[in-house]
N, C-alpha and C positions, 0 to 999 in steps of 0.2 A: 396497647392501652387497655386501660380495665382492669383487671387480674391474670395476665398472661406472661408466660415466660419467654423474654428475650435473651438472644447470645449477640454479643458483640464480637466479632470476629475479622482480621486483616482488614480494617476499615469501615467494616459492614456490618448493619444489624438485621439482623434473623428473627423472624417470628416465631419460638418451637410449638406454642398453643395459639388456640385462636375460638377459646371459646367465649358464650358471650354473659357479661358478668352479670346477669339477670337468673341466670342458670348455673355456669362453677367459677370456681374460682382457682387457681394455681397461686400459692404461695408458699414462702419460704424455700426459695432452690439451695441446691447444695452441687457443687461438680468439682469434677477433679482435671477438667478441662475436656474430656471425651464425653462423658453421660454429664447428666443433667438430671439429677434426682427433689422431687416437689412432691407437698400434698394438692392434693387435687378435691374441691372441698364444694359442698352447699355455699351459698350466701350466707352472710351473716343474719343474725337476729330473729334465730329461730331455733327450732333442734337441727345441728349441720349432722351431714354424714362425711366420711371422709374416707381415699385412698392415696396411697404411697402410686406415684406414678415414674416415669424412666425415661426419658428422650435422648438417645444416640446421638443426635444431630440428623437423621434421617425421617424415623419415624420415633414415634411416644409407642411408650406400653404402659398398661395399666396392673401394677405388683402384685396390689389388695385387693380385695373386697372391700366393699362399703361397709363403713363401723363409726360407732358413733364414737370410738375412741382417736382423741387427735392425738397423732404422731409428731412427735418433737424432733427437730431435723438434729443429725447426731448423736442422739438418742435411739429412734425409732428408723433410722433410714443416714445412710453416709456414703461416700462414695470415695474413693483411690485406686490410680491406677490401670482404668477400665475396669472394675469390680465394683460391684454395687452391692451393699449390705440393707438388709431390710427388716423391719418386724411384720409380721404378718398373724392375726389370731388367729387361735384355731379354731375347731367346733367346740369346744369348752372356755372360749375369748381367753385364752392365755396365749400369751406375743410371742410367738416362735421365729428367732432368726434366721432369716434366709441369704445367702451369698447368689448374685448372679454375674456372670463373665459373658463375654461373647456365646462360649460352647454351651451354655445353659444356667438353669438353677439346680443349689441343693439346698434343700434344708440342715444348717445346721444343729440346730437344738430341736428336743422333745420332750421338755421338760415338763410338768402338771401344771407350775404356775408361769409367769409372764418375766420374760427375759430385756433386757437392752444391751446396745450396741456401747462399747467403751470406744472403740478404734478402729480403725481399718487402716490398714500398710498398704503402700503400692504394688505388693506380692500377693494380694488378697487376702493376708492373712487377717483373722478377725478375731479381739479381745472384746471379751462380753462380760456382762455379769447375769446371774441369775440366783436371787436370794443374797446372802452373804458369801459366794465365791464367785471366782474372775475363772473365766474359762479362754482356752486360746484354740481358736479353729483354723488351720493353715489350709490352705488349699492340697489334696492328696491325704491327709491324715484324719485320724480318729478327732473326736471333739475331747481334750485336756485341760483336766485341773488345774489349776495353777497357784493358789491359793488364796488370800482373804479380798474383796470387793471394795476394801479399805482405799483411798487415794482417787486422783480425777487421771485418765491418761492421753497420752500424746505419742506422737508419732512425729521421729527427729532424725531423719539420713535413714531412715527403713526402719528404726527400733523404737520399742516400745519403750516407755517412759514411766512409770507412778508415778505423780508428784503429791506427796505426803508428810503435811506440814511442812519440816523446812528439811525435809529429805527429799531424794531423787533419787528412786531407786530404778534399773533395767531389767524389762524381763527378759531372761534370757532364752536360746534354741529350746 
């Protein structure tokens, strides 16, 4: 109750927060049925601060730092697969994507300006854009061009998607 985030699970509901809404707030979850990715946020009707947060089903971690930029789920933080994608600012507040798995974090981008998240695959792999190009971050591999940030994408049997105008195009390996 409040602003906290529940899992419904084999008949049963789970409390993963339990904080009290006079203080944060948890909204907007996103999961891929393993993690549990939310902002974790000030109350309303003030200046809010805000972090990207991560619930296993065991325990919560806290992604971010507090920032007075709100993170838009899908955008800013997504989840497939056990893999958790995230934006995180830097010391210059430009949004650096970060992938986290079980075995840890990496950052993937370290760009000058602020990056977002296009998709995540259930292989971890990660389509971003930053500026006017789509980048594609796989897990084990360099971070790759791909070319124009044109289109909205999806993730359909493991593959990547553009859907642009009344085209469909795939990104391919």
């Amino acid at each position: 109750l409040g602003y906290n985030i529940y899992r419904w699970r084999s008949g049963s509901i789970e409390a993963l927060t339990n904080d009290a809404p006079a203080t944060l707030w948890n909204t907007y979850p996103v999961t891929d049925g393993v993690n549990v990715v939310y902002r974790k946020h000030t109350p309303c009707c003030g200046t809010r601060t805000y972090s990207i947060a991560m619930h296993d089903g065991a325990n919560e971690t806290i992604l971010t730092a507090a920032t007075v930029t709100e993170p838009s789920p899908g955008r800013q933080y997504a989840a497939a697969g056990g893999y958790v994608a995230y934006a995180a600012e830097d010391t210059a507040t430009a949004a650096q994507i970060w992938r986290r798995d079980s075995g840890g974090e990496q950052p993937l981008t370290f760009f000058g300006s602020s990056s977002n998240i296009d998709a995540i695959a259930p292989d971890g792999t990660v389509l971003l854009t930053n500026g006017q190009k789509r980048y594609r971050a796989a897990p084990g591999s360099a971070l790759q061009a791909i070319g124009s940030s044109l289109g909205r994408v999806i993730v359909r049997d493991g593959k990547f998607l553009v859907l642009l105008d009344r085209s469909v195009l795939e990104v391919g390996p």
